[in-house]
N, C-alpha and C positions, 0 to 999 in steps of 0.2 A: 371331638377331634377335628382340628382344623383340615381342609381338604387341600390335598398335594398340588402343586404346585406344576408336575411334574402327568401328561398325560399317558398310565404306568402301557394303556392297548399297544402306544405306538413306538412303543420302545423296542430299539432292533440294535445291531452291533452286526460288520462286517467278518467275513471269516477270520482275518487274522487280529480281529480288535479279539474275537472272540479266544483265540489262544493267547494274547497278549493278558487278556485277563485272568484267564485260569493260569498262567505259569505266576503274575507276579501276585496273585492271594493263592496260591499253593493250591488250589480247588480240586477237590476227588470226583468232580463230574462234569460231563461234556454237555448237559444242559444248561449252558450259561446264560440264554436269554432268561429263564426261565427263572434263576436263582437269581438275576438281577433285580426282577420285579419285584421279587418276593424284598429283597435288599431295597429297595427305593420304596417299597411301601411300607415298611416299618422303620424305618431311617430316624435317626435321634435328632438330624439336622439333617436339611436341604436350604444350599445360598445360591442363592441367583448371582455371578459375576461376569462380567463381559460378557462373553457371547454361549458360556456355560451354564448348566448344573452342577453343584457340587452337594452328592450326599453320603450323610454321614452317619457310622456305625458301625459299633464294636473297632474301634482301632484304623478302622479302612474307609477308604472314600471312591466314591465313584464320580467318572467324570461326563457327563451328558451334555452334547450340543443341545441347544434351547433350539433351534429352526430348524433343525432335521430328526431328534429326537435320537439320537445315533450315540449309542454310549463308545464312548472313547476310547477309555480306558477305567482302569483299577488298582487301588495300589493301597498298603498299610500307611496310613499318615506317618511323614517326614521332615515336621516344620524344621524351615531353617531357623537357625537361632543368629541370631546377630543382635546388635549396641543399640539400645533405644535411641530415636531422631526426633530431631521434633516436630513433624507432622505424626509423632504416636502419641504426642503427651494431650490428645483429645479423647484417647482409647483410655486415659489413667480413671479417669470419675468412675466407671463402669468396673475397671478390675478391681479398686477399692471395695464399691458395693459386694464386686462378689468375692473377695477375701474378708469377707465378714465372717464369724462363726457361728453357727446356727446351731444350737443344739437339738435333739430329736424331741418332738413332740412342746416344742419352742417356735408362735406364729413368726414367718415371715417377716424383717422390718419395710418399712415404707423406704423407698430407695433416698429419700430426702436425709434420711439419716447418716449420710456420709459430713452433709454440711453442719454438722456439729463441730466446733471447733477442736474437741478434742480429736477428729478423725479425718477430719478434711484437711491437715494439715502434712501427712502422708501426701497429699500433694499440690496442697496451695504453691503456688507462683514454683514450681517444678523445676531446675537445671537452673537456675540463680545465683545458688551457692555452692561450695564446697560441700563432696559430699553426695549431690546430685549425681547418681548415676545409675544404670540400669540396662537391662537386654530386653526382647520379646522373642515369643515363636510365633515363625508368619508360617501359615500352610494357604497355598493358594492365591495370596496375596492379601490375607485377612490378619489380620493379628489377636491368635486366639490364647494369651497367655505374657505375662510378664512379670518381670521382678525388679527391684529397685530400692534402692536405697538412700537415706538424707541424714544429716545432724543434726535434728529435731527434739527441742524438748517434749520427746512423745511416750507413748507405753513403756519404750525399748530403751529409753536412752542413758549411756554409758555415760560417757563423758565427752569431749570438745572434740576427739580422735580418732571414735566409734562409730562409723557410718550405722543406723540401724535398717534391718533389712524388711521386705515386704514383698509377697509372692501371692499370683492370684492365675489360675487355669479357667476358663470362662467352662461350666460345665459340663456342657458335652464331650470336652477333649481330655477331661480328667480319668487318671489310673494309666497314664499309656508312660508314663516316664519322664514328659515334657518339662514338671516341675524339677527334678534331679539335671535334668539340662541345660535349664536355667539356671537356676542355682550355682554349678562347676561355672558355667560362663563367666556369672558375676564375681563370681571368687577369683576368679584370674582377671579379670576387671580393676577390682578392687586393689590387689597386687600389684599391678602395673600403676597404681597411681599413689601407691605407697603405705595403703593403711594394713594395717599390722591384726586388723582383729573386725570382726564385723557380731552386730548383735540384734536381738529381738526379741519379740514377747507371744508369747502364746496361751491363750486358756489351759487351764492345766487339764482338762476335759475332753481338749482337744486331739485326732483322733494324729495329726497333722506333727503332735511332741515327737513319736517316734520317729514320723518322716526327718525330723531336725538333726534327731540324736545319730539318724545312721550318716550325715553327714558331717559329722564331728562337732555340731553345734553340746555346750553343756549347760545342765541347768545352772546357774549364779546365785539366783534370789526368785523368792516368790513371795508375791503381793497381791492387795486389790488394787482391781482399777477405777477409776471415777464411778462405775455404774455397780461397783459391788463384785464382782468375779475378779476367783482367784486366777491370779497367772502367775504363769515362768519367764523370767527372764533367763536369755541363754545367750552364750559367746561362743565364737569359735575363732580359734588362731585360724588365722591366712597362714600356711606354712609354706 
């Protein structure tokens, strides 16, 4: 276990930081220093950012001054979601990697494996083309999640009119909604720029098929891909 970052003795909170935090995580108890520590020491994530702490767990984040040790405040994560820019498209290598699909009791790949041409293409030379487009979730000023879409001869790809799409939640911030938020973004994105239909590929094993289908993606075809796994190809009308 790496050691915190975060020194948990000197961690204090003003009176009203202290009620600020128990109303906005709904908390049933008045020992809030108390339950913070317990909170910052099992924490999924802690980012050192400007002059903060930010840590993370179960859905919520705590916010710690680094030179006074003074937690701040508390809140259920709220990333904004906005248009991907292009000072994100240095964050794309990394969401690639981790929209990989891993199956259970399946090692790890070597992060190099994106630079395969069949995969690094998702986002070689990025916003170039038609087609190019995408959102992120920033919490904090971080961007922990995006999605995006190209006309690429890739896994997904329809034909010359079918932007195919790609979603990746870096995983600490997975299960909280983020990717459904992205997603609707893109979709009215997508609509605003005229295309009629968006599509993608998924393992059929994958756990991520139903995530698709509840928003109105449908299966079309299924095949192999270069490396042998079966997939779905699936569409959804832009309505």
């Amino acid at each position: 276990m790496k050691p915190l970052p975060i020194n948990i003795d000197k961690l204090h909170t003003t009176d009203l930081g202290a009620i600020r935090i128990k109303r906005n995580l709904n908390l049933q108890t008045d020992d809030i220093i108390p339950w913070c520590k317990a909170f910052v020491r099992t924490a999924d994530l802690i980012i050192g950012q400007g002059k903060n702490w930010y840590a993370y767990k179960n859905g919520m984040v705590i916010t710690i001054n680094m030179k006074s040790n003074t937690i701040i405040t508390a809140h259920f994560l709220k990333p904004k979601i906005r248009p991907i820019e292009l000072s994100d498209y240095a964050c794309l290598p990394e969401f690639l990697y981790q929209s990989i699909f891993i199956p259970e009791g399946v090692e790890v790949p070597p992060r190099d494996i994106i630079n395969d041409p069949q995969i690094f293409v998702y986002i070689k030379d990025f916003g170039t083309q038609a087609g190019d487009l995408g959102v992120v979730a920033e919490q904090n000023g971080q961007v922990i999640g995006a999605a995006w879409t190209r006309i690429i001869p890739a896994y997904g790809h329809i034909n010359e009119k079918t932007p195919e799409l790609a979603i990746s939640i870096l995983p600490e911030f997975r299960g909280y909604g983020i990717g459904t938020k992205l997603m609707k973004n893109l979709f009215e994105i997508l609509k605003n720029n005229g295309y009629k239909q968006t599509s993608l590929s998924v393992q059929k094993d994958n756990p991520a098929t139903k995530f698709y289908l509840k928003l109105g993606y449908k299966v079309t075809k299924e095949k192999l891909d270069h490396v042998g796994n079966r997939d779905f190809i699936m569409v959804k009308e832009l309505l």
